[in-house]
C-alpha positions in Angstrom: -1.9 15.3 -6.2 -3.4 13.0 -3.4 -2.6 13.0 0.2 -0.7 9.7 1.8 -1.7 8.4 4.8 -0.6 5.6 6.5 -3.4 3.4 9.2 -1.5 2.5 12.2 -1.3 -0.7 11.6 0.3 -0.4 8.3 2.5 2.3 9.9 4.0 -0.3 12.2 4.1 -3.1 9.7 7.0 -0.7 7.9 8.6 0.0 10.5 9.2 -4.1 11.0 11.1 -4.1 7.5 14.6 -3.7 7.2 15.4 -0.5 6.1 16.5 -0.8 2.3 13.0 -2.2 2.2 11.5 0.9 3.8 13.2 3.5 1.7 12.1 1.3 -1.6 8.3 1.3 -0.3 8.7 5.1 0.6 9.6 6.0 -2.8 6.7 3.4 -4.1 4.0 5.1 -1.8 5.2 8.6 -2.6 4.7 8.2 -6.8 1.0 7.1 -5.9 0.4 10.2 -4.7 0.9 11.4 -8.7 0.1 8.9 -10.3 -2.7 6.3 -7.9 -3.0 3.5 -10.5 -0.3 3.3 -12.0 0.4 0.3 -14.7 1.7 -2.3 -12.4 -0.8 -1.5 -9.9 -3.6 -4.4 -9.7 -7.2 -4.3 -8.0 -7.8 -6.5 -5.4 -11.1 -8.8 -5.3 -13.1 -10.3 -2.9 -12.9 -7.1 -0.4 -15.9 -5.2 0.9 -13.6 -2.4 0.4 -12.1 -0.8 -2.8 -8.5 -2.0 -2.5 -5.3 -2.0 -5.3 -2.0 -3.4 -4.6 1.5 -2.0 -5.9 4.5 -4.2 -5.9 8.1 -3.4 -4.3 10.7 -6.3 -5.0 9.3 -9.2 -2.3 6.8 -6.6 -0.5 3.3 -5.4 -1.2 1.8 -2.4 -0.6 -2.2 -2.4 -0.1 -3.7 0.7 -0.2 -7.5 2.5 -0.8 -8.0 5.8 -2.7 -10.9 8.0 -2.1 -10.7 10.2 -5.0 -13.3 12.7 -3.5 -10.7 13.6 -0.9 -8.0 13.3 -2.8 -6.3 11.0 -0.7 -4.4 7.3 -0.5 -5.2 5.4 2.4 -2.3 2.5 2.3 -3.4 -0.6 4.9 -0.9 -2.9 4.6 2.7 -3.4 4.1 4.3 -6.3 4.1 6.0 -9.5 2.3 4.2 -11.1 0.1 4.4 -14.4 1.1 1.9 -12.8 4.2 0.7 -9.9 3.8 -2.6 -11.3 2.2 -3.4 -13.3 5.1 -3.4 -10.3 7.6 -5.8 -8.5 5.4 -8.1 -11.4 6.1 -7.0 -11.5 9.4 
């Protein structure tokens, strides 16, 4: 099973949502920790860094797995009519 762990910045970004939102991406984040690609999960291109993206309703969750630590690194949460942008930015 991996470890979660949250950057700060992604840490704030879900405290921003409303809270149905949070306790839907809670429960998205926690099943990576079994299962960290699951089917509906997608791999992000044109990244210097290993990235995958899981859905929740409107919201996105970006996250990076190191599987010699065993560990999910999410960076991003947010809608997903932004949430790409701040990657960039």
């Amino acid at each position: 099973m991996h470890e979660i762990v949250f950057e700060r910045a992604a840490a704030k970004m879900l405290a921003k949502l409303p809270r149905d939102a949070q306790l839907r991406i809670q429960a998205v984040v926690e099943t990576l920790a079994r299962t960290p690609r699951p089917p509906a999960a997608t791999k992000l291109a044109g990244s210097s860094r290993s990235l995958w993206r899981v859905r929740s309703g409107d919201y996105r969750v970006i996250y990076e797995i190191n599987e010699g630590k065993l560990l999910i690194l999410v960076v991003a949460v947010g809608n997903r009519r932004d949430i790409y942008s701040r990657l960039r930015g």
